[in-house]
N, C-alpha and C positions, 0 to 999 in steps of 0.2 A: 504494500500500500504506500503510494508517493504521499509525501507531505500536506499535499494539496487536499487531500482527501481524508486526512486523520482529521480525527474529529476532535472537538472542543471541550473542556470540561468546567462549569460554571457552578459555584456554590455561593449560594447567597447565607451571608449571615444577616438575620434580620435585627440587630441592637444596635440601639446608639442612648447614649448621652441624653440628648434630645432631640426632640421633632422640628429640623426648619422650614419655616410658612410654606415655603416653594418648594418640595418634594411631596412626589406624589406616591413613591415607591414604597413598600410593605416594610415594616418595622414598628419594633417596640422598644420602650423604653425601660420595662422592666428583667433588667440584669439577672435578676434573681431565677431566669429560665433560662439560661444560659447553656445549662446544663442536661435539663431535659431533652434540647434542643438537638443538641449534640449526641446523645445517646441515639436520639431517633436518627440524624444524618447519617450516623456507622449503621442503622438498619437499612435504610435507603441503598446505601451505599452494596450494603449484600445482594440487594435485588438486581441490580445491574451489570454485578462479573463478568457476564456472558453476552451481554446484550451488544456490546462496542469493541472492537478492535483493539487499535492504539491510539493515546492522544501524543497530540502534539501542544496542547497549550492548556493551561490549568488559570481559573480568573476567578480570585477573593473578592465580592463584591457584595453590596448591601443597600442599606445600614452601613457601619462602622468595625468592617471585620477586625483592623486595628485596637480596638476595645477589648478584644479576648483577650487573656490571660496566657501565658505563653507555655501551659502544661494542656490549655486547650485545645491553641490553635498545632499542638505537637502533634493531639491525639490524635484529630483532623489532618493532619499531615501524612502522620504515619495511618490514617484508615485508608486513605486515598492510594498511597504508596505500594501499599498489600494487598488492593483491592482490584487495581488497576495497570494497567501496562501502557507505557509512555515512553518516547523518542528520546532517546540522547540528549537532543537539545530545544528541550521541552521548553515555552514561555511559559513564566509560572508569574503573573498579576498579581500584587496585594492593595486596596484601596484603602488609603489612609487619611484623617484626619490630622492635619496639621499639632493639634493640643495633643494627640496623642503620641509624638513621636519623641526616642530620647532613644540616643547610642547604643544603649544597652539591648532597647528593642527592637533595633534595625539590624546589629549585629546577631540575633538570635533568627531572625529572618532570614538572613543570608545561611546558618547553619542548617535552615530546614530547607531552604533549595529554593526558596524564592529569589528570582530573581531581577523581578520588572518593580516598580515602586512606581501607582497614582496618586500625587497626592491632590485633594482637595480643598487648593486654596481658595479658590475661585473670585477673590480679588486681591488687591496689596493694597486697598482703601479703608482706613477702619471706618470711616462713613457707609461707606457700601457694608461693609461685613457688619456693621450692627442694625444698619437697614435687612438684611438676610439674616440676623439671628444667627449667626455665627457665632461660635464660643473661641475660638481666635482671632487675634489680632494680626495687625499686617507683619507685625516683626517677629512673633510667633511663624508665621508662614514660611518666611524667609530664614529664620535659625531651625527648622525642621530642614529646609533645602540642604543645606550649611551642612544638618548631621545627615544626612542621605547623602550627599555627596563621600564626607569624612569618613563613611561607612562602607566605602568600596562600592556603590550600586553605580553602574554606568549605563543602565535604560532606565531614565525616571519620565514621565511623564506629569504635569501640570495642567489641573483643571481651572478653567474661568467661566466665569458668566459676565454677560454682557447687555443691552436692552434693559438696564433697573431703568426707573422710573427718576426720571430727572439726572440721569448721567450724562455726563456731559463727553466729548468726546477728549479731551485732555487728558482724563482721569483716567480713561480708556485706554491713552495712548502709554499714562505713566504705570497702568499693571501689566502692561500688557511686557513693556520694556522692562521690568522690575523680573517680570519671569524670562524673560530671554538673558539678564546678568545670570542666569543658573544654568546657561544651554542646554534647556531640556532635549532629550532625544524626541521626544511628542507634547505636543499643545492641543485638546482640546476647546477650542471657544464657544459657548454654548448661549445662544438667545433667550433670556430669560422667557418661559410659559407659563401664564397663571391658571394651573389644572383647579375645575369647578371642588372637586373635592379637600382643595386643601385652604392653611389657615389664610394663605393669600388669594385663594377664588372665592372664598368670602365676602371675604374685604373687600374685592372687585366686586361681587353685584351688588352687594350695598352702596354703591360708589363711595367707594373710601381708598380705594388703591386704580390709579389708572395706568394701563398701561402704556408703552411710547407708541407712538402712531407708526404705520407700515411702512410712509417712507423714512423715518427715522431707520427704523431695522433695517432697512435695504443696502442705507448707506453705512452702516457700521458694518454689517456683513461685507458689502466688496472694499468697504475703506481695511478691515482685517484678514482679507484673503492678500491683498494688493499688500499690503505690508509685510505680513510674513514672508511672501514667495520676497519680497525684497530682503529680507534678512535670511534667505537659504531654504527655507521650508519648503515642501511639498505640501498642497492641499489635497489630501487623497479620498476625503472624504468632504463631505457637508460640513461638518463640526468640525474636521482632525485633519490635525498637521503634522507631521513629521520632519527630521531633518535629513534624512533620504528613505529608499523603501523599506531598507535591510528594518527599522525602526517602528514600520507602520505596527497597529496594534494587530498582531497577529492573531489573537483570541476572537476580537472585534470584527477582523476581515470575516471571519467564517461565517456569521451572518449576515454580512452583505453577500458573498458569493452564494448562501444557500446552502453550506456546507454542514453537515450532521454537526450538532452539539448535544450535551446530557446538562441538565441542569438540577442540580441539587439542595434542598432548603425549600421551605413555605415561599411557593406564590414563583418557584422556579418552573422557566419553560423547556421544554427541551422540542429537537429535531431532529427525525432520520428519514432517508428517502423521502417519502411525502404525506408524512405523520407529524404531527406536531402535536406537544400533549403538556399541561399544566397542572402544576403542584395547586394545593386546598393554599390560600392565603391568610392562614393561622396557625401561630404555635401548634395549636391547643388540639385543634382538628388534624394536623398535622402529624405529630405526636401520637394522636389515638390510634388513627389510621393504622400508623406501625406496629404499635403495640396490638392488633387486631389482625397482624403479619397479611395488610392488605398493604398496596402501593398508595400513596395518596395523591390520587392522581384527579383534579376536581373535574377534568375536561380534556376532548380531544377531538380530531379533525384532522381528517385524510383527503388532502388535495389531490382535484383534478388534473390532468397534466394541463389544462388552459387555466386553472388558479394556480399552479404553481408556476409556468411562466409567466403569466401579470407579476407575480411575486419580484420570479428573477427581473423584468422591467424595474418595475417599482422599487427596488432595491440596489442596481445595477446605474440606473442614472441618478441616484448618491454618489457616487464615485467616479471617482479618475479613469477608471477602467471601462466604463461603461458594459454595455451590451452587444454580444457578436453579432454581428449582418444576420447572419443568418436565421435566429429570431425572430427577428425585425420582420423580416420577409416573409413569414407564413402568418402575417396578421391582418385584416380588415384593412384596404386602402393606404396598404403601410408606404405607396411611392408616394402619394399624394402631403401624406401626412409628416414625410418626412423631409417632403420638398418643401414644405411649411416651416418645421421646426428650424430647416437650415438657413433659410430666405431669414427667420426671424434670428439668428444669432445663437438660438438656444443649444442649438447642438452641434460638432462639427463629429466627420467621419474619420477614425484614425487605426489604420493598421486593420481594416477589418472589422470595425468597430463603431457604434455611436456612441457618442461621448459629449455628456452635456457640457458644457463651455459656464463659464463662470454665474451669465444671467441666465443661463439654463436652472444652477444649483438654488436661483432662487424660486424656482416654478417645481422644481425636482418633482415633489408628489404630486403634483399633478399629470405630470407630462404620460405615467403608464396609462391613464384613462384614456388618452386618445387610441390607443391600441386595441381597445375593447373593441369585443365584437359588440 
């Protein structure tokens, strides 16, 4: 099996600290299941021995997997290790929390085989980060960089958000450059979304939180593509930059190509072939499930080969890479529609390929519906 084709392995730890306004992802704040949690992951973990190959990339993600305790995140370590068969030179993700980082725990990381470091600063503004309810401050962010570096990690990655409400583009331009003094191997920039269920899509229909209008967004999106690629980046994605490909998020690529992942934890998705199937979005229910040596699987859906290429579309003009010709061409009116797309700028043909072009990435989800039949 080429690399291409190893699949992914995703575990969500669902704790943090706290709950910020703007996340809309599954987590709790009570530590005290921690444990539970974990006992049920190594069940889970049984159920699937057989089910996948080899991976090639392992992604700590949440919540705050950083918040474990380092006898936990070992157990979890070594369940996965003996549970599973993995490539030589496996990427192995951990998402971390700025407050939570200190030498001691970076270095215990690198002994368990992690090797990639996200960390989650997502400004260098303490204006902005106490507007998002961040429990770090900007120089917190930057002395966690400081010991990620000092700790021997040479892929680290740096999240941001961008789109807050009354940002200005300066502020923009000074975290934006505060994370490039760290020459991250990857930069996500992410547009702030106000999801209805959380404490900031509240505030929004109450009108009490507005958010920046569309052309505001438009022009901080290509004002941030244009600049990176000026400071060496690759745009390879909608959100993500890298600083060549060797760096892109390898975990991340496999679902934009389509490629099989397993995902593991409440409210985890996973994919093979043309199955997609998700975890219960509770401890509690989660936990039972196992304990009841059923899988806790709350949902599933087995794509047509015509939903699963809209998928590949749909997913495919996110990226750099785009979607083979050949695709393209067993679709509904697809000379007409693509003689459109290119007349407008949106897409150009490369190597065999469409390929959305930068004001493409701003229509991106849209552009698979023209394909429909």
């Amino acid at each position: 099996m080429s690399s291409i084709e190893q699949a992914g392995l995703y575990v969500h730890v669902p704790f943090c600290r706290t709950k910020c306004p703007y996340c809309d992802f599954y987590s709790v704040t009570d530590l005290s299941l921690v444990s539970r949690w974990l006992e049920g992951l190594q069940k889970e973990v049984s159920y699937y021995k057989d089910r996948f190959d080899t991976f090639d990339t392992i992604y700590l993600g949440g919540g705050t997997p950083t918040l474990l305790e380092e006898r936990d995140l070992t157990v979890l370590m070594d369940s996965l290790f003996q549970s599973f068969s993995f490539s030589p030179d496996t990427e192995i993700t951990i998402e971390a929390n700025p407050d939570d980082i200190s030498l001691e725990k970076l270095l215990s990381f690198r002994d368990m085989g992690i090797n990639r470091i996200s960390l989650g600063a997502q400004s260098f503004n303490d204006d902005e980060l106490r507007f998002l309810q961040r429990r770090h401050t900007a120089r917190q962010a930057e002395k966690s960089l400081e010991l990620i570096r000092a700790s021997g990690f040479e892929n680290v990655g740096i999240d941001l958000i961008n789109g807050l409400p009354e940002q200005t583009e300066s502020a923009w331009i000074k975290t934006i450059n505060r994370a490039l003094d760290f020459r991250p191997e990857h930069l996500s920039c992410y547009q702030m979304t106000i999801e209805k269920r959380t404490p900031f899509g509240k505030m929004s229909a109450a009108g009490n939180l507005k958010p920046i209008d569309v052309n505001r967004e438009r022009e901080l999106f290509l004002f941030t593509s244009r600049f990176l690629k000026e400071n060496g980046y690759i745009h390879y994605e909608i959100s993500n930059y890298a600083k060549d490909l060797e760096h892109c998020s390898r975990h991340n690529l496999k679902y934009w190509k389509h490629n099989s992942y397993l995902g593991l934890g409440p409210a985890a998705h996973s994919f093979q072939g043309s199955k997609r199937w998700w975890n219960a979005k509770s401890i509690e229910s989660y936990c039972r499930t196992l304990d009841e040596r059923r899988l806790p699987v709350a949902g599933t859906e087995s794509l047509s080969a015509e939903q699963h290429q809209l998928e590949m579309l749909f997913l495919g003009f996110r990226t750099r890479e785009g979607i083979d010709y050949e695709i393209i061409q067993g679709k509904p009116q697809w000379r007409k529609v693509i003689s459109q797309l290119d007349t407008s700028g949106l897409i150009t043909i490369r190597d065999g390929r469409v390929v959305s072009t930068l004001q493409g990435f701003l229509v991106a989800d849209s552009l698979s519906l023209l394909f429909q039949d």
